[in-house]
C-alpha positions in Angstrom: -69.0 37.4 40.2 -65.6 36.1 41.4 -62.7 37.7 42.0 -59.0 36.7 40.6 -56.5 37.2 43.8 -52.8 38.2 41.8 -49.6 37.7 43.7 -47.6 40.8 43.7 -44.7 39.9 41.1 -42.0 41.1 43.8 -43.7 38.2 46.4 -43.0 35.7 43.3 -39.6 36.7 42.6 -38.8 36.2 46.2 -40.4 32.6 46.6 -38.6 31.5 43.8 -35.5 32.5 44.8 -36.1 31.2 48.2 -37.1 27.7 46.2 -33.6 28.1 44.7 -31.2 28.5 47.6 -33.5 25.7 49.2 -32.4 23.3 46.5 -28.9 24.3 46.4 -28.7 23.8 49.9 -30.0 19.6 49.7 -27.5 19.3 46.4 -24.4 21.2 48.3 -24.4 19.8 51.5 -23.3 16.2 51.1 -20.5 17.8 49.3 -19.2 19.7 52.2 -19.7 17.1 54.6 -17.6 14.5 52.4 -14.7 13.8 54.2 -11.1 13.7 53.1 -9.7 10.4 52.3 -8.2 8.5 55.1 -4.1 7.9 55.8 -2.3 6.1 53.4 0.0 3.0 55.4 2.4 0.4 54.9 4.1 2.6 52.3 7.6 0.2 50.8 10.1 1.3 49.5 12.3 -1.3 46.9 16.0 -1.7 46.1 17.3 1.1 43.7 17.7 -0.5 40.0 20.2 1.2 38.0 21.1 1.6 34.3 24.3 3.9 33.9 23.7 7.0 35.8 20.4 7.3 36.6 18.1 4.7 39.0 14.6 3.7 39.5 13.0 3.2 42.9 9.4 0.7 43.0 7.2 2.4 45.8 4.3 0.1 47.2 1.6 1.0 49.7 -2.1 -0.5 51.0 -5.4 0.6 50.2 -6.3 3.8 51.6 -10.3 4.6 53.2 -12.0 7.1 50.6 -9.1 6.7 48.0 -9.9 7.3 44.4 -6.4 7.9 43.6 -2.9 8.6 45.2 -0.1 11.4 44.9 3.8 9.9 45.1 5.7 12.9 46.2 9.6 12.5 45.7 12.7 14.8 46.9 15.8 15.0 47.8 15.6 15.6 51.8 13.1 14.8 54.2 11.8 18.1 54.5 10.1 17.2 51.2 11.3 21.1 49.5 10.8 20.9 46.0 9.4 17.6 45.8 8.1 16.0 42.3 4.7 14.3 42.2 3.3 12.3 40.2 -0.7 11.0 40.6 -1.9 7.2 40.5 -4.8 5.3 40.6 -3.0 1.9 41.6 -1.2 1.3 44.4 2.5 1.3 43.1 4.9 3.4 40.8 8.1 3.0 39.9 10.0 6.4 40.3 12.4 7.0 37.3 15.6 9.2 36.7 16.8 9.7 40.1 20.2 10.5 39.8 22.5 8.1 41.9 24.9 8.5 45.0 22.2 10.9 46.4 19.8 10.6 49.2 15.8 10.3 48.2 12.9 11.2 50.4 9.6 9.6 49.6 6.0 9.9 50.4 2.3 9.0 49.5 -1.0 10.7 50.4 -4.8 9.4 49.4 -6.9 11.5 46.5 -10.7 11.5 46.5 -11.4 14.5 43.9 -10.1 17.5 45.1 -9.4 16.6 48.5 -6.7 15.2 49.4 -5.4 12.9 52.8 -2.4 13.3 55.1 1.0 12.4 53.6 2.6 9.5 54.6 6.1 10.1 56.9 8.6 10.4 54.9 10.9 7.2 54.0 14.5 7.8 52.5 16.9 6.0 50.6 20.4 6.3 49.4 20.9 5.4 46.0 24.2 5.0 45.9 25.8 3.5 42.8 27.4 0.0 43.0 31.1 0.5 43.5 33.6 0.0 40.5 35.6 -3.3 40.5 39.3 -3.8 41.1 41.2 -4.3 37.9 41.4 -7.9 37.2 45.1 -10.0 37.0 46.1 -13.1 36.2 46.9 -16.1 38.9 47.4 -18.9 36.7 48.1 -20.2 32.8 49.0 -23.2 30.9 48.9 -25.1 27.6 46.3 -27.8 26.3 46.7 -29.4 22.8 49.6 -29.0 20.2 50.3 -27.6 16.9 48.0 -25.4 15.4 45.6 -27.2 18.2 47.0 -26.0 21.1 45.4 -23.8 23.3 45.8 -21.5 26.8 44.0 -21.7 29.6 44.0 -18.6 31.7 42.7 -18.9 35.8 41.3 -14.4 36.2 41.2 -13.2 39.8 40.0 -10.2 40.8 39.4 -8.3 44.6 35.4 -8.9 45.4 33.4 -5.9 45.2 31.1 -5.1 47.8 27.6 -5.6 47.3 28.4 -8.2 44.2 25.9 -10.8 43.8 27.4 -12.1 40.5 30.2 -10.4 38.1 30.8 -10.1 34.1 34.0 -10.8 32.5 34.4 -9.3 29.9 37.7 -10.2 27.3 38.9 -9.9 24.0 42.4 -10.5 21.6 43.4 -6.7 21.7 45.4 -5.5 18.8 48.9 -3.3 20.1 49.7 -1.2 21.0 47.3 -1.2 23.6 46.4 2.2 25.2 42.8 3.2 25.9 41.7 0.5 23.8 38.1 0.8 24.4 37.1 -2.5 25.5 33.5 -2.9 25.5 33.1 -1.5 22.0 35.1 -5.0 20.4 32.8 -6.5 18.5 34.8 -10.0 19.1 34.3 -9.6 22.9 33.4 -12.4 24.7 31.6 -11.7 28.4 31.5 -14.8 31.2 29.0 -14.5 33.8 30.7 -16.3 37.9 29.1 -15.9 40.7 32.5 -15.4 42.7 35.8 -13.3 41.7 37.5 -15.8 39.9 36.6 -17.0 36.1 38.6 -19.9 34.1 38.8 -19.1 30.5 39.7 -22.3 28.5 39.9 -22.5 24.4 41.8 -18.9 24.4 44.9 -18.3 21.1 48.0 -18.6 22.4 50.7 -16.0 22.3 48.3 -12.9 22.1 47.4 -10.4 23.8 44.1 -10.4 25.7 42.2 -7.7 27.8 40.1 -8.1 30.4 37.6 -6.2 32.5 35.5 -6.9 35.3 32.0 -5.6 36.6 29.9 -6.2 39.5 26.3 -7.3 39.3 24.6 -6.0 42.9 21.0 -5.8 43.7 21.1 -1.9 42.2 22.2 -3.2 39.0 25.9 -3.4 37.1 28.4 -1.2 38.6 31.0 0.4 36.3 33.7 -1.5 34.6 37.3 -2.0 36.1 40.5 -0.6 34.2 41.7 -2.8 31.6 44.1 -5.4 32.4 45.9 -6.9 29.5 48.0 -10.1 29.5 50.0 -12.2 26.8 49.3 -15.1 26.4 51.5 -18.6 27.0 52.8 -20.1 23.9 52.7 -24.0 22.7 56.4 -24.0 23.2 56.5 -22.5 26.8 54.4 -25.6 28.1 55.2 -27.7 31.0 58.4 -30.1 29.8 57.0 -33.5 29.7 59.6 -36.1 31.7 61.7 -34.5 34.3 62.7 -31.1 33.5 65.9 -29.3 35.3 64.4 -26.8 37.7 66.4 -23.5 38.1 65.0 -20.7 40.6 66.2 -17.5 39.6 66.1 -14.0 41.7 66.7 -10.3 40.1 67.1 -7.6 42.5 68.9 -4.1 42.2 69.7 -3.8 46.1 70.9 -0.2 45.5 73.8 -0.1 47.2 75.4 2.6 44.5 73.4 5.4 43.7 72.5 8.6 45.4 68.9 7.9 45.6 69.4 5.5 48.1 72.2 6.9 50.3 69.5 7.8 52.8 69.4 4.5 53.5 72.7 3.1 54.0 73.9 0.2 52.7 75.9 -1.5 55.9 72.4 -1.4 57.7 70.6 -3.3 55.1 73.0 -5.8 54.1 72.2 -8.4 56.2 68.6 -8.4 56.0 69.3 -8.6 52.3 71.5 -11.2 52.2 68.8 -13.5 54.5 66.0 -12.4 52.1 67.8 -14.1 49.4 68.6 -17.3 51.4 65.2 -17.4 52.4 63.8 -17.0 49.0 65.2 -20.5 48.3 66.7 -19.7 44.9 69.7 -21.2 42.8 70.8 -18.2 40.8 70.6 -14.7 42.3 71.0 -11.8 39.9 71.8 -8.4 42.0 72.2 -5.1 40.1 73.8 -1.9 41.6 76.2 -3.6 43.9 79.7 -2.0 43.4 83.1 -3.2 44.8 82.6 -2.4 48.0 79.1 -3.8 48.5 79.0 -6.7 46.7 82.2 -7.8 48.6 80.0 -7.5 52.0 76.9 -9.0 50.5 79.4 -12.1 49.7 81.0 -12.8 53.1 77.0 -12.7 54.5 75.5 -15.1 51.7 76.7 -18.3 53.0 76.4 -21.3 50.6 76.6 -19.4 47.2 79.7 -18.5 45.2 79.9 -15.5 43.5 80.6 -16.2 39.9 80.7 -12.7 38.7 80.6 -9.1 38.6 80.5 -6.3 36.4 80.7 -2.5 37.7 77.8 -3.0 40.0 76.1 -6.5 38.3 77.1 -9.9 39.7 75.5 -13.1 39.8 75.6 -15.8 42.9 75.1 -19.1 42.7 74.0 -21.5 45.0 77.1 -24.0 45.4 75.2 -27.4 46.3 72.4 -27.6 43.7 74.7 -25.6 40.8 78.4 -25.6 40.2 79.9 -22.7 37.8 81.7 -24.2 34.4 82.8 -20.8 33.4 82.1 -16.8 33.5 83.0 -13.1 32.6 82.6 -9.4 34.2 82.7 -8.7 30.6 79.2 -8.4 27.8 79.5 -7.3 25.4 80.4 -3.5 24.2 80.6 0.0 26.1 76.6 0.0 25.0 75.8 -2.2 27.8 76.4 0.6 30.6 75.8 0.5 33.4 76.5 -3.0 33.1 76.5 -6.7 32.8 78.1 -9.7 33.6 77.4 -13.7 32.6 78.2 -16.9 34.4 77.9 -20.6 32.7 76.8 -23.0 35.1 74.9 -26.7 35.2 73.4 -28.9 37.8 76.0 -30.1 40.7 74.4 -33.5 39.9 74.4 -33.5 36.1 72.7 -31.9 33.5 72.2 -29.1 30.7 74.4 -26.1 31.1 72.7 -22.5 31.3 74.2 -19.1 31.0 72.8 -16.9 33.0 73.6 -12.8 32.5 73.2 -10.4 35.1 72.6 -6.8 33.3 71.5 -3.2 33.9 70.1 -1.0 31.0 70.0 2.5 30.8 67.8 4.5 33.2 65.6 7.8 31.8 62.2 8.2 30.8 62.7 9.4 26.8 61.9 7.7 23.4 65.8 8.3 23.3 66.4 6.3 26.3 64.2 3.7 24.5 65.8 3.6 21.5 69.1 3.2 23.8 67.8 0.1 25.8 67.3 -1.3 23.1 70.3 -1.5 21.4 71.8 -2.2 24.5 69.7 -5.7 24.9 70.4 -6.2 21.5 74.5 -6.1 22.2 74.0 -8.5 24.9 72.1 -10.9 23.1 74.4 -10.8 19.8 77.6 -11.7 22.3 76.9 -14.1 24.5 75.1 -16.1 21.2 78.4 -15.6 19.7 79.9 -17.6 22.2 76.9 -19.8 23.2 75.0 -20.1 20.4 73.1 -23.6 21.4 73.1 -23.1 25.3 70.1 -22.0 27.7 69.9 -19.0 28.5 68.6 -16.8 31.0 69.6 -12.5 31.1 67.5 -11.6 34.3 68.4 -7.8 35.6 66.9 -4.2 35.9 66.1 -3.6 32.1 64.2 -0.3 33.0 61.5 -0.9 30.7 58.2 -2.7 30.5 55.3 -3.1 27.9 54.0 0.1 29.3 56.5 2.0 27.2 55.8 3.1 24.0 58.9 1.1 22.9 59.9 -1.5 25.0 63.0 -2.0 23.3 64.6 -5.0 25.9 61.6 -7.0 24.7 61.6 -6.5 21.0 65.3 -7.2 21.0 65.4 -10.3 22.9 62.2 -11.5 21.3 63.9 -12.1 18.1 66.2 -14.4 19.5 63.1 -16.5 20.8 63.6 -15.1 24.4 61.0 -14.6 26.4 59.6 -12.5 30.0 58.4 -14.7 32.5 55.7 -12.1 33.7 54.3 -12.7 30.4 54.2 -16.8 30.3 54.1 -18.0 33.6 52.4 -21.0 35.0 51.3 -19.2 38.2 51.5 -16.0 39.9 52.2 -16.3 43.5 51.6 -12.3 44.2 49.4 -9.9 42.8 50.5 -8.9 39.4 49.8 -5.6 39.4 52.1 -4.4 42.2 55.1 -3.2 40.5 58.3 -4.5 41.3 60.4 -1.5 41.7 58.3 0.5 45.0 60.1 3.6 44.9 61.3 3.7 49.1 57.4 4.0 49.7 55.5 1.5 51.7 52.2 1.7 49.6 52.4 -0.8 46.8 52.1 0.9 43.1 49.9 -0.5 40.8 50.2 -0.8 37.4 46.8 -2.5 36.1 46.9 -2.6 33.0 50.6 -4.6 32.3 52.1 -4.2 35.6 55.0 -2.0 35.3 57.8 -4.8 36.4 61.7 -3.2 35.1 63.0 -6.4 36.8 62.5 -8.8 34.7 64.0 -12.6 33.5 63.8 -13.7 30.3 64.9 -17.2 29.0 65.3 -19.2 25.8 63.0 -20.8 23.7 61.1 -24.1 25.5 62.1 -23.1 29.0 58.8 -23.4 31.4 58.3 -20.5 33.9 56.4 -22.5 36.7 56.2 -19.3 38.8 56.9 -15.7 39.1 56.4 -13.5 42.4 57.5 -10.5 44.0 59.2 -11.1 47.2 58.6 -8.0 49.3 56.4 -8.4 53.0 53.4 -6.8 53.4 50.5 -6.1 56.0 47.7 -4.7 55.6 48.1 -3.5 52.3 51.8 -1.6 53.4 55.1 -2.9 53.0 56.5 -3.8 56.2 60.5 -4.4 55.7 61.7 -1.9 52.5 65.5 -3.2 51.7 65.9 -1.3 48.5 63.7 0.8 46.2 63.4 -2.5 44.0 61.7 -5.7 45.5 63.1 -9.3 44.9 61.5 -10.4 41.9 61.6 -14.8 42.1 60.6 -17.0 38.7 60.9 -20.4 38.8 62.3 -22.5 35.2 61.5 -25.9 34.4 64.3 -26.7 31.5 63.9 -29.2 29.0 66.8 -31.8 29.1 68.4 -33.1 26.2 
């Protein structure tokens, strides 16, 4: 008879177990011995695109040992606090919605499952934002075709932005009055693309009024638009005379020889450095405004080779005796509207040619729609009596009109433009100084600027088909300050181009 040997159940509990943990150990311990994916290197970091305010950043990095995956970790300092992380299997990403003109930190570590590799050292960028450009002016403008045909040509200048690879013109008619006029939002905007910061701009409507802004194109992306610069247009009429026009050079300047603003600076000490800056601004005419008896009468013993032809309170007009001779003239304009003054002068070529009348005048000072209003009925008073008397001749009324198309009513302008007259600022052939400096400075050596019109008070305006080949303010400056301040006005210089009969 055979016996049956049983295993006691607790011996069989036991060897299973042991069985158990036996197994567990051979499947576990590969596992645990697995180790952590290696360094991640060469880790680039690319130019900051950007689109309005926010920018995206293209990080690039080789293959890691024992990679599966990678972690991008983003902040903004390189201490890493806070950072955002996003997880990859490639080896790129392109980090989105980083706010610009800050500093960002980034870095990249290797992922095999749950274990994960040294970060990379940290690699920081400033995104900064591409800088705004300068407000655009105009350097040059003239007339192609005629008739209904004819068209302007406008030469646009502007101060290179750093960074700029390419910039984007962007310009449009603009409807007055102009103020805020949202630009970018005209559905009849036209945009030109330049590679450099200047952009001719053929085929454009004559006597209108066109805006312009500018923008830079860097290797972040478009910086933000410039302020608005607006500019009217040349007409047909104010072309270059064909055959050989009579040239007249004309200066305005208020020298401020009267008024208390300028008694701080007297007048005896600046006289003679004013009357060589008009010699050496090589004119014919010479309009001066706030020059009473006294002053004018010292200004006239130091400007040798011109004749003064008249004066008014503190108006007077000089003319330069060998290229003009005067026919006639009057401290008298018109009626006790035109205070502070005016007074006119008829003169024509010392060699033969057209006569010209040419008025010195000074409108009303002040700030107020009142004042406005004023001006303008002032410029309107001028205009109605010297066309009384010279209803056929030239004319030219060039002064300190204390107003420009930066008012809500420029009421010199709107007067005068009835009678065909017209600014030079607004139709010149070329601008031989930046456009937007204005031309009265205040006493302060910083130039003001004015971008959108620039605000010029001194001002010439002449008669229908009278070219203005030039216009420039005449005041010296180094880096970017004026350096010899004679009045709180600068000499402003146009040069006419008169059609001769």
């Amino acid at each position: 008879m055979t016996r049956t040997t049983r295993t006691p159940l607790a011996l069989l509990l036991v060897a299973v177990l042991a069985l158990a943990g036996a197994l567990a150990a051979v499947t576990t311990a590969p596992a645990e011995a697995a180790p952590k994916p290696g360094p991640v290197a060469g880790v680039t970091v690319g130019d900051a695109r950007i689109a309005g305010s926010k920018a995206s950043v293209r990080i690039a990095w080789r293959k890691a040992p024992r990679a599966r995956g990678y972690q991008v970790l983003w902040a903004r300092s390189a201490k890493m606090k806070k950072a955002r992380t996003a997880s990859v299997r490639k080896r790129s990403y392109t980090v989105r919605n980083l706010a610009v003109g800050q500093t960002w930190c980034f870095q990249v570590r290797a992922v095999a499952g749950k274990k994960k590799g040294k970060r990379s050292a940290p690699i920081c960028r400033r995104v900064a934002k591409p800088g705004q450009s300068a407000s655009p002016w105009i350097a040059a403008s003239s007339v192609t075709g005629i008739g209904t045909a004819a068209r302007t040509q406008l030469t646009v200048r502007w101060r290179a932005t750093a960074g700029a690879r390419s910039y984007e013109l962007d310009y449009a008619i603009t409807p007055e009055p102009v103020v805020n006029y949202p630009l970018w939002e005209n559905k009849a905007r036209q945009t030109k693309k330049v590679t450099g910061p200047t952009a001719v701009l053929p085929g454009l409507t004559p006597g209108k009024i066109y805006c312009f802004q500018v923008r830079a194109i860097t290797a972040g992306g478009a910086g933000d638009r410039s302020p608005t610069h607006c500019k009217y247009t040349m007409t047909a009429d104010r072309r270059l005379p064909s055959g050989s026009p009579q040239a007249l050079d004309v200066a305005t300047w208020n020298i401020c020889a009267s008024p208390v603003a300028c008694r701080t600076h007297p007048f005896n000490k600046r006289v003679d450095a004013i009357a060589t800056r008009i010699k050496a601004a090589n004119v014919d005419v010479a309009a001066i405004q706030e020059a009473p008896p006294g002053p004018v009468d010292d200004l006239t013993r130091r400007l040798s080779g011109f004749d003064r032809a008249c004066t008014s309170g503190a108006e007077a007009v000089f003319v330069r005796t060998y290229r003009y001779r005067v026919l006639s003239s009057s401290d008298t304009v018109g009626t006790p509207h035109t205070n502070p003054g005016a007074c006119w002068a008829r003169i024509e070529p010392a060699n033969g040619g057209d006569p010209v009348v040419v008025v010195s005048l000074h409108l009303k000072p002040g700030p107020t729609a009142a004042d406005d209003r004023v001006r303008r009925t002032q410029a309107a008073d001028v205009l109605a009596w010297v066309r009384d008397r010279f209803p056929r001749e030239h004319l030219v009324l060039a002064g300190d009109t204390n107003s420009n198309r930066g008012h809500d009513l420029d009421g010199p302008r709107l007067a005068w433009q009835s009678g065909s007259l017209m600014d030079a600022y607004d139709i010149a052939g070329a601008f031989r100084s930046y456009p937007v400096q204005n031309s009265m400075n205040n006493w302060e050596t910083t130039p003001k600027e004015s971008t959108r019109w620039g605000a010029h008070i001194d001002r010439v305006f002449s008669s229908a088909g009278i070219h203005v080949a030039s216009w420039e303010i005449i005041e010296p400056q180094s880096g970017g300050r004026y350096t010899q301040l004679l009045s709180d006005h600068s000499l402003v210089r146009t040069g006419l181009l008169i059609p001769t009969s």
